[in-house]
PyMOL CGO cylinders between C-alpha atoms (Angstrom):
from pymol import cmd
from pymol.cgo import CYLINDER

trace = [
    CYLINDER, 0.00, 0.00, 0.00, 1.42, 3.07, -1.00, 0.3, 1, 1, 1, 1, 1, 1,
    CYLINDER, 1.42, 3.07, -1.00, 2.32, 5.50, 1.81, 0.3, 1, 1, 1, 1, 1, 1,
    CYLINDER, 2.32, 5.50, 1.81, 0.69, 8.70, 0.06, 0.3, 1, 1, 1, 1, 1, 1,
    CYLINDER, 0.69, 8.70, 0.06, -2.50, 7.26, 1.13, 0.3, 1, 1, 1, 1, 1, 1,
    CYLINDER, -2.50, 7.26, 1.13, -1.32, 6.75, 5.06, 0.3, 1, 1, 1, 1, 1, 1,
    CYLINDER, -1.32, 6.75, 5.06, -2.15, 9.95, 5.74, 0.3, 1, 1, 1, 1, 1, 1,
    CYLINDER, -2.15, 9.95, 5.74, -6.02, 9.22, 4.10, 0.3, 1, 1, 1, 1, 1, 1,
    CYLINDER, -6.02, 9.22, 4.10, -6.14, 5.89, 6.41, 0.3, 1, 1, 1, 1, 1, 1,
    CYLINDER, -6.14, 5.89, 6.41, -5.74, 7.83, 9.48, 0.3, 1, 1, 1, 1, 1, 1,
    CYLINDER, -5.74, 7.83, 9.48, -7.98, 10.54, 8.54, 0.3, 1, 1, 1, 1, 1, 1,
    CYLINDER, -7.98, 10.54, 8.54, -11.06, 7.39, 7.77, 0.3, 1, 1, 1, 1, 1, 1,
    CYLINDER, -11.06, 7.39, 7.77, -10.10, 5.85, 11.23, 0.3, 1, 1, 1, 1, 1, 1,
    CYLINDER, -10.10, 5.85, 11.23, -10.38, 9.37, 12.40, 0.3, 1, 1, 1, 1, 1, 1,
    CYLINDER, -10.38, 9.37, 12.40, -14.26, 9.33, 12.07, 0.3, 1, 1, 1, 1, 1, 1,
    CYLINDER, -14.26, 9.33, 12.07, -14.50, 6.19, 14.05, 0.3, 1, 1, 1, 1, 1, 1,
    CYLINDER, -14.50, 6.19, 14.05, -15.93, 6.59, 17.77, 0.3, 1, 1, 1, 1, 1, 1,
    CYLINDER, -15.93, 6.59, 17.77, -14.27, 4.37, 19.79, 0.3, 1, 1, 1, 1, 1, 1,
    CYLINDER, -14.27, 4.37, 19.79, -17.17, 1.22, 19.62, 0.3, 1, 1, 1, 1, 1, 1,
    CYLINDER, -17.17, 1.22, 19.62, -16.35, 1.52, 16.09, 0.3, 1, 1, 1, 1, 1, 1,
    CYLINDER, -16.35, 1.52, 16.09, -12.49, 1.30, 16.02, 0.3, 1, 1, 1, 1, 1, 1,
    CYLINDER, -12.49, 1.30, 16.02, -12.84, -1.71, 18.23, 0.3, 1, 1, 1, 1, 1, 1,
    CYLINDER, -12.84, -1.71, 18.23, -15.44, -3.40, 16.33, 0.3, 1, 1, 1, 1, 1, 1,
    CYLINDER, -15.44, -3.40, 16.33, -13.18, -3.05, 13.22, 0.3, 1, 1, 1, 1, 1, 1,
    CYLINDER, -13.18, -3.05, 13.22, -10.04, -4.36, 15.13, 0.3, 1, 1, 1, 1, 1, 1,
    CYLINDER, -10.04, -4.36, 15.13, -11.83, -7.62, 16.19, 0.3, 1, 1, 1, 1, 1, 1,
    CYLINDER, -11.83, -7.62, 16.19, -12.72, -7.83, 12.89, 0.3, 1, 1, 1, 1, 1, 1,
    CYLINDER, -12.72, -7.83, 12.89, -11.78, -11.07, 10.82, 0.3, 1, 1, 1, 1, 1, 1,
    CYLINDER, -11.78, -11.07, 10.82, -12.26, -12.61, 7.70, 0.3, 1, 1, 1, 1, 1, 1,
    CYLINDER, -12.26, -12.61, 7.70, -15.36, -14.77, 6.91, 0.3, 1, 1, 1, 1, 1, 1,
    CYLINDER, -15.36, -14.77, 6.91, -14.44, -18.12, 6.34, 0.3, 1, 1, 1, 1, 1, 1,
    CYLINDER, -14.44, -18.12, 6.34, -15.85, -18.48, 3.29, 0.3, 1, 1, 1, 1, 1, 1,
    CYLINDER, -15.85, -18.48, 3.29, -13.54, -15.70, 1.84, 0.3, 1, 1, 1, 1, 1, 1,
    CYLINDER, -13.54, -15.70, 1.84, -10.01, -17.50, 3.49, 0.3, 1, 1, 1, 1, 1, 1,
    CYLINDER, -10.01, -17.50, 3.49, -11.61, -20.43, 1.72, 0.3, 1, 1, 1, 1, 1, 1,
    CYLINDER, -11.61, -20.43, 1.72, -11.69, -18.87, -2.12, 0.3, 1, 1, 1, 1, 1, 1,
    CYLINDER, -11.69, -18.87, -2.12, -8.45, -16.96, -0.84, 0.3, 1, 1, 1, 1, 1, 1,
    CYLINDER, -8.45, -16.96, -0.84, -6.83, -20.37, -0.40, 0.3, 1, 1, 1, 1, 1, 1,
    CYLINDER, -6.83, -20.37, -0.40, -8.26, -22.08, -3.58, 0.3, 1, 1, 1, 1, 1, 1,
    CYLINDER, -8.26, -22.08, -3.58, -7.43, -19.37, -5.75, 0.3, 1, 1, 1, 1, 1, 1,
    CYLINDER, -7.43, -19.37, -5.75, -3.74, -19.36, -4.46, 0.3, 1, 1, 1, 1, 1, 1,
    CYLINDER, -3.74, -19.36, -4.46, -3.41, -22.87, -5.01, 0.3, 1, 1, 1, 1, 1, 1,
    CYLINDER, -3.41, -22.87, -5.01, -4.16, -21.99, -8.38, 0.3, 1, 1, 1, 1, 1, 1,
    CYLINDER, -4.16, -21.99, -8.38, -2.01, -19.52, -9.16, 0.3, 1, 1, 1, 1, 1, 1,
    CYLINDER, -2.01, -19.52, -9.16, 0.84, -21.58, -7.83, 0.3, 1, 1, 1, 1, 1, 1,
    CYLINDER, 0.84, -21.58, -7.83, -0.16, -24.21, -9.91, 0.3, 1, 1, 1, 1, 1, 1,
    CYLINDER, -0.16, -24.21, -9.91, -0.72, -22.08, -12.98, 0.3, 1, 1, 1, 1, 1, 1,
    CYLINDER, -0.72, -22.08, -12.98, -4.35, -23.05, -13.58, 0.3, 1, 1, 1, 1, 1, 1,
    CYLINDER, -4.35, -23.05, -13.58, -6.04, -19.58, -13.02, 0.3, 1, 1, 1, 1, 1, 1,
    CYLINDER, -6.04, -19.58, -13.02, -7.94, -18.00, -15.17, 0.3, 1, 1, 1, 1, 1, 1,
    CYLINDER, -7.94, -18.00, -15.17, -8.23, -14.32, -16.02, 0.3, 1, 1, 1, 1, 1, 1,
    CYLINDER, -8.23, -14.32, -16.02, -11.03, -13.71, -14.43, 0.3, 1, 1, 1, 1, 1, 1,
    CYLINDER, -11.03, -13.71, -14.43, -9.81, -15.50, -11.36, 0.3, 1, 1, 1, 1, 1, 1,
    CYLINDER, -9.81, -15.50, -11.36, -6.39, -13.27, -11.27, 0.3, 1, 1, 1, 1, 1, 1,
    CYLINDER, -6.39, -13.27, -11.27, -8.41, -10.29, -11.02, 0.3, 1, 1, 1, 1, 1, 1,
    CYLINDER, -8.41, -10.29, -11.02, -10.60, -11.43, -8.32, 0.3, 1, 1, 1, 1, 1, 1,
    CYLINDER, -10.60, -11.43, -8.32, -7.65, -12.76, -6.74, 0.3, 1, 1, 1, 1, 1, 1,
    CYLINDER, -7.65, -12.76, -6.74, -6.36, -9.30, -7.05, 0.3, 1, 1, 1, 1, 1, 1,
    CYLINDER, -6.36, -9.30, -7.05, -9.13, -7.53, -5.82, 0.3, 1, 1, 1, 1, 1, 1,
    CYLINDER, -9.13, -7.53, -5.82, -9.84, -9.77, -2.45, 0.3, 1, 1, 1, 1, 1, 1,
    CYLINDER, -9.84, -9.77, -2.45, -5.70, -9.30, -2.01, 0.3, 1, 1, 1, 1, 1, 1,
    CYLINDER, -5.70, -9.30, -2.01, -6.15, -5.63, -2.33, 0.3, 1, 1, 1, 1, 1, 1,
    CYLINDER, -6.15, -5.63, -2.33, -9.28, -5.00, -0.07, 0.3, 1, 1, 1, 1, 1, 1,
    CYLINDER, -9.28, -5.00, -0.07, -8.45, -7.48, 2.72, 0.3, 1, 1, 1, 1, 1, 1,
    CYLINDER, -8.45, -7.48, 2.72, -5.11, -5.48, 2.89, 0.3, 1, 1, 1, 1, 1, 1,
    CYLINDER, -5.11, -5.48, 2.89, -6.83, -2.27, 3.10, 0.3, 1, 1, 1, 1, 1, 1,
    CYLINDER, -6.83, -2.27, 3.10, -9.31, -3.64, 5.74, 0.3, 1, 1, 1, 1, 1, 1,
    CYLINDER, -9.31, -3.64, 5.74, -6.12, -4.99, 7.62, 0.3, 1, 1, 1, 1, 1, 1,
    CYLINDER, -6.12, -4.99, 7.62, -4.46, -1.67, 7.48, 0.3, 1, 1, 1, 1, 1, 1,
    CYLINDER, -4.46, -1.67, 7.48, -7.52, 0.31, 8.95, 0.3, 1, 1, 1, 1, 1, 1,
    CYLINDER, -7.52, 0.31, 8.95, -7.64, -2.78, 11.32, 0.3, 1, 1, 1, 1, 1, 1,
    CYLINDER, -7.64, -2.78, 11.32, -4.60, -2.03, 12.98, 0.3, 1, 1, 1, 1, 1, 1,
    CYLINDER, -4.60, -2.03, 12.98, -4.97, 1.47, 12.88, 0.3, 1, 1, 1, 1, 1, 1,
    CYLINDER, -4.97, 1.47, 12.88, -8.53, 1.28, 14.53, 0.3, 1, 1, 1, 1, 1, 1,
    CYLINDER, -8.53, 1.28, 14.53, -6.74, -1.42, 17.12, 0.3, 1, 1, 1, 1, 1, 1,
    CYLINDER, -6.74, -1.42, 17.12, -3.86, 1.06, 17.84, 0.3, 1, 1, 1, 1, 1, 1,
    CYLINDER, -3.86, 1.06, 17.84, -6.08, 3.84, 18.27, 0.3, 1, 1, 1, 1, 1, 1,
    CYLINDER, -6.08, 3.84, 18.27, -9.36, 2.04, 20.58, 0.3, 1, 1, 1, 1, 1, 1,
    CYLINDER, -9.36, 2.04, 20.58, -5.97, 1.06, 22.54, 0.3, 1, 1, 1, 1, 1, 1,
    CYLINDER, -5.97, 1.06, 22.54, -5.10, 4.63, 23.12, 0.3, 1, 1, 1, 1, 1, 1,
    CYLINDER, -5.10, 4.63, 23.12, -8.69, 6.44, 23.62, 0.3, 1, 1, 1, 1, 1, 1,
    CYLINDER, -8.69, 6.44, 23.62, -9.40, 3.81, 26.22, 0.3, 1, 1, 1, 1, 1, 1,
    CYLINDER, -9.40, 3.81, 26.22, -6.59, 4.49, 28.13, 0.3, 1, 1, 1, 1, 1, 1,
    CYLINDER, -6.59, 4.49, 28.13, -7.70, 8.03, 28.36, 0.3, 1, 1, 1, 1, 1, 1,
]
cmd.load_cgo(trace, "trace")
């Protein structure tokens, strides 16, 4: 993730109240998503994807990453209001 959009990151974790940046830092991936995460890596590693498949591949890669960085952030920063 490139860092020019840090400073947009902390400015969307910003507008969380504190229920909500904890909420989001428990958050964790559905099952069913690790699932097609897995099966579609398996494929690529075997080179048998398709297309189609790469860029959904893509996509899910890119998002969950996203959500993981705004997960932290969220974590680091219900961490600090509570302990105000």
């Amino acid at each position: 993730m490139s860092s020019h959009l840090e400073p947009l990151i902390d400015r969307v974790v910003g507008c969380l109240d504190e229920t909500s940046a904890r909420r989001l830092a428990e958050l964790v991936v559905p099952e069913a998503l690790q699932a097609r995460v897995d099966e579609l890596a398996e494929k690529a590693a075997v080179k048998t994807i398709t297309e189609s498949e790469t860029e959904e591949f893509e996509t899910i890669v890119r998002f969950v990453t996203l959500v993981d960085l705004l997960r932290m952030k969220a974590g680091g920063r219900a961490t600090y209001r509570a302990g105000n």
